[in-house]
C-alpha angles and dihedrals in degrees: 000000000000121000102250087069091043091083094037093106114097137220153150091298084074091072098014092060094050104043100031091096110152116097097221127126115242140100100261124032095191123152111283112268126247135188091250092230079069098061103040097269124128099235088196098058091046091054086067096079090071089077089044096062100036085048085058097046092050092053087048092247081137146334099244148342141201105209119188132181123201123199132173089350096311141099103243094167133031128150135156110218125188118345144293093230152056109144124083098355138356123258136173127254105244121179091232088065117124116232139201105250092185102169097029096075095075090069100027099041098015115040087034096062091045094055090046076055084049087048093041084057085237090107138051123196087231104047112122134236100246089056080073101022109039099156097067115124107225112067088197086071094050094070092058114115142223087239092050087048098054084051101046095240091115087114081236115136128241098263158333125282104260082195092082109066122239148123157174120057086296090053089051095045093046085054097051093039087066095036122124124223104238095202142017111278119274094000098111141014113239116157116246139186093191084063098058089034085061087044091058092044093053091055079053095064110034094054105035086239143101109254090252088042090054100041080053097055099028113042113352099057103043082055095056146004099221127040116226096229133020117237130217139223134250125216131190134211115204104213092200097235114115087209094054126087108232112242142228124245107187108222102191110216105219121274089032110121103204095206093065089076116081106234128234128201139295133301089242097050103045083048091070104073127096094013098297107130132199121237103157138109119310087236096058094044100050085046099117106232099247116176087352124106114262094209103103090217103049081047086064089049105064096274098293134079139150097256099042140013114091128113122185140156129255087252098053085046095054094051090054096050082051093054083051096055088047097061094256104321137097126177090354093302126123113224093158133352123263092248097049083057094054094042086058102041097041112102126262125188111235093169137043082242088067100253108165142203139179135235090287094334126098114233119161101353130122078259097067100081079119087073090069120204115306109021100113126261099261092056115109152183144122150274133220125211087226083065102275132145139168114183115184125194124181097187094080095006100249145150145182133202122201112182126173148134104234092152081074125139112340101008096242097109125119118204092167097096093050111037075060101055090033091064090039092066092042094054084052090055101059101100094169102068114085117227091235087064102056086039082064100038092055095046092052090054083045094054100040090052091047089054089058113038088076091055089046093053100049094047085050095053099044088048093065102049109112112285094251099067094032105097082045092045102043119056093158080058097054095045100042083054090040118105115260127281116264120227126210090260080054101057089039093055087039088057088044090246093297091145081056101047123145092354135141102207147179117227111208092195137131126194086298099082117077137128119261091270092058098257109149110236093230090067095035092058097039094063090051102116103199085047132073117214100200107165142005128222125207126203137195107325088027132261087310097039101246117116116092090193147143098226132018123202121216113257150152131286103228098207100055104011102230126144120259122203123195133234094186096059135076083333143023102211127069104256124242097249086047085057098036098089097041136101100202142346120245120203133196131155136131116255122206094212095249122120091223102054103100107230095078080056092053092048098058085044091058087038097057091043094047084055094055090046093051097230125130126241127218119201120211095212126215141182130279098244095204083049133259107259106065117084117183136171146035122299123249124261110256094227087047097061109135144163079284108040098047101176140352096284121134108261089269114041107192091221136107119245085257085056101042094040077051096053093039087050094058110027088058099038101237093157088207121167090245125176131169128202098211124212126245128227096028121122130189094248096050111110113201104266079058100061092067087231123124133258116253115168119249092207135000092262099040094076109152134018092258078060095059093035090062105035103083085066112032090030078072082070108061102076087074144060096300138090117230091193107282117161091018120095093254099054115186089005087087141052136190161111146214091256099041129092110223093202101050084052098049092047094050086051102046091044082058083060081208102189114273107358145086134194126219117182116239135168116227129165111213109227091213133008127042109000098008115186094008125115111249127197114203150119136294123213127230126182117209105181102012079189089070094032122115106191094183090055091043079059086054097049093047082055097053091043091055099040088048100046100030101032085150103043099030110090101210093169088071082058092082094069099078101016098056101187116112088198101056094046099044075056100050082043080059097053094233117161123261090253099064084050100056091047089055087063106049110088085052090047096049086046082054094052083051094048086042098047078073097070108034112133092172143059 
């Protein structure tokens, strides 16, 4: 046996190693453990789950359990119950036994790693399988994507056939390489373990070292000096008979104690899923599998895979839930980053019934019973088939861990109705967590599935027109394959900043610009070395985005030391002396598409002093991230015109900032020296979740794309007596007000059957901004078929549902600051539908396409 397969056995040290962060010296680094009533649990109801488990042990569901249960950062629960073996001898259940996780691993070992390859910049969610194995037969199965893998949509099915011998990482490879896709890529969701045995592999190869070698070196030794447990290694012993299945001999490293490890069934037993079958020795197949995985492929496989192989304590699981609930961190110490834990927890539709999984995680599938009855959609975790189970929700900041060894002894045991009804009691027992806040958890996850199932379905049913007329009939296809869009900072670094050359420059930029791979252009530009970065220049929310503040004052950026000066401040221009020394400005910011967001503002301003100055601008140009064909709204008065509201545009432009600068530059006759560096690879119809790029929030309260889908138009709110969400965790999704009635409201909208979109009525209370504190009671908005979907007609509706229901309460004066238009909201005063609106503003509109077709740099 060669060394790299002498560590493939995994165990605890796997967890233990990552999450065991303190540096202090004891035997067991757990969370600290609280009386649950401290911490806002119902001990009593948690104490139910004593008669749960020992009702399922009586009936032979299983032979023992250790059940814990994590709140606020504490344990709160923890008990052993039965024991963790019969055969041959009985032991008792403690709650420092090691179990088999075998499914968990794929979220916990496997997903983990592959989002520390998506951080490292070596990995991209949409890579496909053929970039790393190229040598795989089927093309079909090429196309598949990381991101198709960790959701089990690859098309892949749930095996191998355990009927065809092989074994080892060759015998695994020869196997895939002839696999068949079972169905087209991404169409339906079917769980899969080659899926995640492909995903191992990949890490594999991308990093020149076996998944647990690479979790070692990579993320579990930087984080801790000692491991908690030692593990021990696993040796095979080929018995030359193709017939035959290849068995374990169990070699303890000192200090290994095997009766720490909760046994599984027999060789024999476990030999007999997925077609594989048993004719050995009697000996060797009564031997109960101890410390050794009970999959039978990753058996094959040398003990680790990327499906199965882990084995870990209660205590090393719950650390790593709570590193979850803490965006990434535990201790002090960084496993992931905050946004890696939101990537992989967020929901993902992987049927056209709006199932959903994570990036590695179950959330709303058949496969969720785990959840149990009353922890909200949203939550998530995992089940093994040993018995095992993690569920995870944020809303409360609770978790549960369900080990056991139901395979033992004789395979025949069923958590499933337990682990059900155990997460159900511990979901009754949360007291802390108001109601307000589960009604708007679970709206958000309504909304954000209902946002998804139409594109599904529509990539579904595109995927499976004959091949002949697909790449003609799915565009969604195509894109979602295409390589990702190309920003300015792209191209420059692409042309290796010839447009730049020899220049001393100023960079007006917040957090927003940054290259594909999530450098920041300030530092991109500062280590060029044939161009000077001289100055920097902030606009509205700072240099990182995250004021939300009337005034900024100038500063310093501490990492390069270079001087900032901000645009947000006494004064919204660059001043004559900040421009004096430079050759040329460089902008680049994300825009969100909507007239009143102010770095547009910001932009024409920097534009009209560069211009006096007599220096050229060059704009590094990026995508609209709400697309660039749909223009709604009506334009701005041209007396009206603000630092938000910069020129006569609709409310949304359908340009990107190159184009509008463009447009700005030349209606009012600025004269500026303006050059973009356009993009590559971006089309008008591409919304942002189509250009391959990552979120990065434009603003603090601009956090996901439905965001900025539905801010042109209920961003025209805001300027009233209502609250659009601000200082809730759904800004610009909901709308309301104390005295307003949310159902009334929502049942006045959906009778309208406005185009792509749906109103539930929901009760929030905004911690900052209008109505803080006070309970509100509103609507959240959901959008159905973004592609139908007018935001800025959905605004219009909300108003004459307000004006017409709430003539009294409703402050419609308020509604002109960011509308600026007399005429529409003479109109809206009138109470006139949003029809006849809309049909006000056409000739003007249609004048405005005219004036846009100009300046267009993009099909």
């Amino acid at each position: 046996m060669t060394s790299r397969f002498r560590s493939f056995f995994w165990l605890s040290l796997f967890i233990g190693v990552l999450l065991c962060l303190s540096a202090v010296s004891s035997p067991s680094q757990g969370l600290p453990v609280a009386a649950p009533q401290t911490v806002g649990m119902n001990a009593a109801k948690l104490n139910q789950i004593d008669a749960l488990v020992a009702d399922a042990i009586k009936d032979k569901k299983l032979p023992g359990a250790v059940v814990l249960v994590g709140h606020k950062g504490k344990i709160v629960f923890r008990k052993a119950y039965g024991n963790r073996s019969l055969v041959p001898t009985v032991e008792k259940m403690t709650v420092d036994t090691i179990f088999d996780l075998a499914s968990l691993t794929k979220p916990i070992a496997t997903a983990t790693s592959i989002m520390i390859l998506v951080e490292q910049g070596k990995l991209r969610l949409n890579d496909t399988i053929g970039m790393y194995i190229p040598d795989i037969d089927d093309p079909e199965a090429k196309k598949v994507t990381i991101q198709q893998l960790l959701t089990h949509t690859s098309g892949y099915r749930p095996d191998f056939d355990l009927g065809e011998k092989w074994t080892g990482r060759d015998g695994m490879l020869a196997a895939l390489k002839k696999e068949k896709l079972r169905n087209p890529p991404g169409t339906r969701f079917v769980y899969s373990d080659i899926g995640f045995i492909v995903l191992g592999d990949i890490v594999f190869r991308i990093t020149g070292r076996p998944l647990n070698l690479f979790a070692e070196e990579t993320f579990l030794d930087p984080l801790t000096a000692k491991p908690t447990f030692v593990h021990g290694d696993t040796r095979f012993v080929d018995l030359k008979n193709p017939r035959k299945i290849f068995v374990h001999d169990r070699v303890i490293t000192e200090g290994t104690n095997n009766t720490d490890y909760a046994p599984a069934e027999n060789i024999r037993g476990q030999s007999n899923y997925l077609g594989s079958t048993f004719e050995g020795d009697a000996k060797t197949g009564d031997k109960i599998l101890r410390g050794q995985v009970h999959d039978p492929t990753a058996f094959r496989m040398g003990g680790v895979a990327g499906h199965a192989g882990l084995f870990s304590t209660a205590d090393d699981l719950a650390r790593y839930c709570q590193m979850l609930l803490n965006g990434g961190t535990l201790v002090g110490k960084r496993v992931m980053s905050a946004q890696t834990v939101a990537r992989m927890t967020a929901p993902i539709v992987v049927s056209e019934t709006g199932d959903a999984r994570g990036l590695g995680w179950d959330i709303n599938t058949s496969f969720s019973s785990n959840r149990g009855e009353l922890f909200p959609l949203g939550s998530f975790g995992h089940t093994g088939f040993t018995g095992t189970s993690v569920w995870i929700d944020r809303v409360s900041g609770t978790f549960v861990v369900f080990l056991s060894n139901r395979v033992h002894p004789d395979g025949k045991g069923d958590v499933t109705p337990v682990r059900a009804k155990v997460a159900t009691v511990v979901a009754s027992a949360i007291e802390d967590t108001p109601i307000e806040v589960y009604r708007l958890a679970e709206s958000t996850y309504n909304s954000a599935i209902a946002a998804q199932v139409p594109r599904f379905r529509k990539f579904v049913a595109a995927a499976n027109r004959p091949a002949a007329t697909a790449s003609a009939a799915s565009p969604v296809a195509s894109k979602m394959l295409a390589a990702p869009v190309l920003n300015g900072i792209d191209i420059l670094e692409r042309d290796k900043f010839k447009q730049l050359e020899g220049l001393k420059i100023g960079l007006v930029t917040n957090h927003t610009g940054r290259n594909l791979a999530g450098k920041q252009t300030i530092d991109i530009l500062k280590e060029v070395p044939n161009v000077q970065l001289v100055s920097l220049f902030a606009p509205e929310h700072g240099i990182r985005g995250e004021l939300d503040q009337a005034k900024i004052d100038d500063g310093k950026d501490e990492k390069t030391g270079l001087p900032i000066y901000s645009l947000y401040g006494e004064t919204r221009r660059p001043k004559p002396e900040q421009l004096r020394d430079l050759d040329a400005i460089v902008y680049d910011i994300q825009d969100i598409g909507a007239r009143f967001y102010t770095y547009t503002a910001t932009l024409k301003n920097v534009l009209e002093e560069a211009a006096k100055a007599g220096k050229p601008v060059f704009i590094l140009d990026r995508p609209n991230p709400i697309n660039g064909n749909a223009v709604e709204g009506s334009l701005a008065d041209e007396d009206k015109l603000s630092f938000i509201a910069a020129h006569t545009t609709p409310v949304r432009y359908g340009l990107t900032i190159g184009e509008l600068g463009q447009m700005m530059n030349a209606e009012r006759k600025i004269g500026a020296d303006l050059r973009v560096i356009k993009m590559e690879g971006w089309t008008r119809a591409m919304w942002f979740d189509e250009t391959g790029q990552t979120w990065v929030n434009p603003s603090p309260n601009m956090r996901s794309l439905t965001e900025a889908t539905l801010y042109p138009g209920i961003g025209l709110l805001e300027t009233t007596n209502v609250s659009v969400g601000r200082g809730t965790d759904t800004p610009f999704e909901i709308v309301g007000a104390p005295w307003l009635d949310g159902r009334k409201l929502a049942a006045f909208l959906n009778h309208r059957n406005i185009k792509g979109v749906r109103f539930v009525p929901v009760r929030f209370k905004p911690t900052t901004s209008v109505f803080k504190d006070e309970e509100c009671s509103g609507i959240n908005i959901i959008v159905t078929d973004r592609d139908s979907f007018n935001s800025v007609r959905t605004g219009f509706e909300i108003a004459a549902g307000l004006r017409k229901l709430y003539p009294s309460d409703w402050q419609v004066e308020k509604y002109a600051r960011l509308l600026v238009n007399a005429e529409v909201l003479e109109s809206v005063k009138r109470g006139d539908t949003p029809q006849m609106i809309d049909d006000a503003m056409r000739t003007k509109n249609e004048e405005f396409a005219r004036r846009r077709a100009l300046y267009l740099l993009y099909k």
